[in-house]
N, C-alpha and C positions, 0 to 999 in steps of 0.2 A: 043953363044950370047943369053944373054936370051931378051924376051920379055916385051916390054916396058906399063904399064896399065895405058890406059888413062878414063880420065872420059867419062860422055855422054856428047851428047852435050846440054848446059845450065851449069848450076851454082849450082852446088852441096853446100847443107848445106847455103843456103845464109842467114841468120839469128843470123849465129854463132857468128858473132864481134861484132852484135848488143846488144846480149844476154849478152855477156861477158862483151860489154862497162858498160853494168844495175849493174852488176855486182861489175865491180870494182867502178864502182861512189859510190853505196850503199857504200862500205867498205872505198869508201874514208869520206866520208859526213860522217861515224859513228865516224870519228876521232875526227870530230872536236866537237862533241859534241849536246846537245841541244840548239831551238832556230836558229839560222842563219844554222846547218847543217842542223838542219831538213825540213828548207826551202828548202836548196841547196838542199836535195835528193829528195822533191817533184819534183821540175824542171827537174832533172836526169831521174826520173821515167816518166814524162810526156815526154820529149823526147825520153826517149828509148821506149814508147809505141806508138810516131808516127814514129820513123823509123821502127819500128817490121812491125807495120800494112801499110805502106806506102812500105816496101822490101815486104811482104805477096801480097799486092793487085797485085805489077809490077813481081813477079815471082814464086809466090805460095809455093807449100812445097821445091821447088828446084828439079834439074834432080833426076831423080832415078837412084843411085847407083849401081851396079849390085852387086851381093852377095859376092862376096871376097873382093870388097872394102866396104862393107859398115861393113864387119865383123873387118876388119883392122881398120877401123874406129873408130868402138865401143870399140877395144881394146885400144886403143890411150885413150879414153877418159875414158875408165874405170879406166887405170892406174893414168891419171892425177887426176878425183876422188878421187881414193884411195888414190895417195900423197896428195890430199889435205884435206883429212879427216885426215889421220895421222899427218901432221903437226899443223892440229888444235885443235888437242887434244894433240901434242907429246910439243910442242913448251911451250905453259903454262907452262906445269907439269918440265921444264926442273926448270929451277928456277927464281929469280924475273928478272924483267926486259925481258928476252926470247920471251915473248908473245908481245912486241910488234914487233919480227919478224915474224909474222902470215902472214901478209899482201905482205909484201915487197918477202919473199921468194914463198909464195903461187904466187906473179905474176909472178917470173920466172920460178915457173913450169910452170903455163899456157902458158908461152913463150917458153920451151922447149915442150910441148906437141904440139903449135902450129905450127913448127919446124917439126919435127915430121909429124904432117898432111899434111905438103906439101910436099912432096914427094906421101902418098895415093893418093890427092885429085888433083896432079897437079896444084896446084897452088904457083903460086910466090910468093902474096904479103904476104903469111902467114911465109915464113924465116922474111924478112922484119921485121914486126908487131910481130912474134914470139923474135926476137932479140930485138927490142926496147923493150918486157917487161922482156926482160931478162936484160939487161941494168935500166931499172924504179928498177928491184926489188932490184939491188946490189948498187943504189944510196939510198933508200928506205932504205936498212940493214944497211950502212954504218950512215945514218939518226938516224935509232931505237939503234945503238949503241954507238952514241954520244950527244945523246939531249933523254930529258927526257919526257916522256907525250907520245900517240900517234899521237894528232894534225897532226904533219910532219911527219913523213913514211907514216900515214896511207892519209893523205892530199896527198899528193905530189903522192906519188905509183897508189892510188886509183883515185882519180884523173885524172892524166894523163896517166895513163894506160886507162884510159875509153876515155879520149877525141885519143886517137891513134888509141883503137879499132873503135869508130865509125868514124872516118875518114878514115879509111880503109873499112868498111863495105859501107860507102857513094863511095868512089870509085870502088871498086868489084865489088856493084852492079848493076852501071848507074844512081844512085840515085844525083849523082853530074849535070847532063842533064836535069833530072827534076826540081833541085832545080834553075837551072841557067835559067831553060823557068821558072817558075814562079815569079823568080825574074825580069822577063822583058830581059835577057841580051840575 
């Protein structure tokens, strides 16, 4: 029977869905363009920089890791890196039209990477959230390969792939507790 690895106790990596949601908003808000996107990705960014610092202040860098999970860890993420470095060079050069699958397929890697980490990291809601952007990217491709422009895959993917991450990282983290005393309820 082998041995089951669990994390410490706290909340490993709690910053991750925040980072990721900056992420894909970025990439959605490029879709649409100048003007009204570039608006939209100011507000993206200012949110993602008070959830960062508001998940930073209630749990700091997150538990520490012990050394085989944090190397499992870094493995997960390196690969997902490299696919998505590869696809953002491979996906262009394929031929016209291809690159506006950059978006849509790069979120299902990050949904199968985050897949992936929950098993290291012991955590649930990462299948969950891993699946829904494996789900955004193959609606997203389905998008970029019947409508022209990126507006929509890269709208729609990018987009909503960010409002899923940080509603999951608002839940992961207790940041849903805090919002709901400051909101008075």
């Amino acid at each position: 029977m082998s041995r089951t690895l669990r994390a410490p106790a706290g909340i490993p990596v709690p910053q991750l869905e925040v980072l990721l949601g900056g992420a894909g908003w970025v990439a959605g808000s490029l879709g649409l363009g100048t003007g009204g996107g570039t608006l939209l990705m100011a507000g993206g960014l200012l949110l993602t920089g008070w959830l960062f610092t508001a998940v930073r202040r209630r749990h700091g860098s997150g538990a520490r890791l012990p050394r085989d999970l944090r190397a499992r860890t870094l493995k997960i993420a390196a690969a997902v890196v490299v696919l998505l470095v590869a696809l953002g060079i491979g996906l262009p050069m394929i031929g016209r039209g291809w690159g506006e699958l950059t978006v849509p397929v790069g979120a299902a890697v990050i949904g199968a990477g985050l897949v992936a980490l929950s098993s290291v990291l012991v955590e649930r809601s990462y299948v969950a959230v891993g699946a829904a952007l494996v789900v955004l990217g193959a609606v997203g491709s389905l998008l970029a390969l019947n409508t022209a422009g990126t507006a929509t895959p890269y709208g729609v993917v990018g987009l909503g792939a960010a409002a899923v991450l940080w509603a999951a990282a608002v839940r992961r983290t207790g940041m849903l507790q805090v919002i709901r005393e400051r909101m008075g309820r």
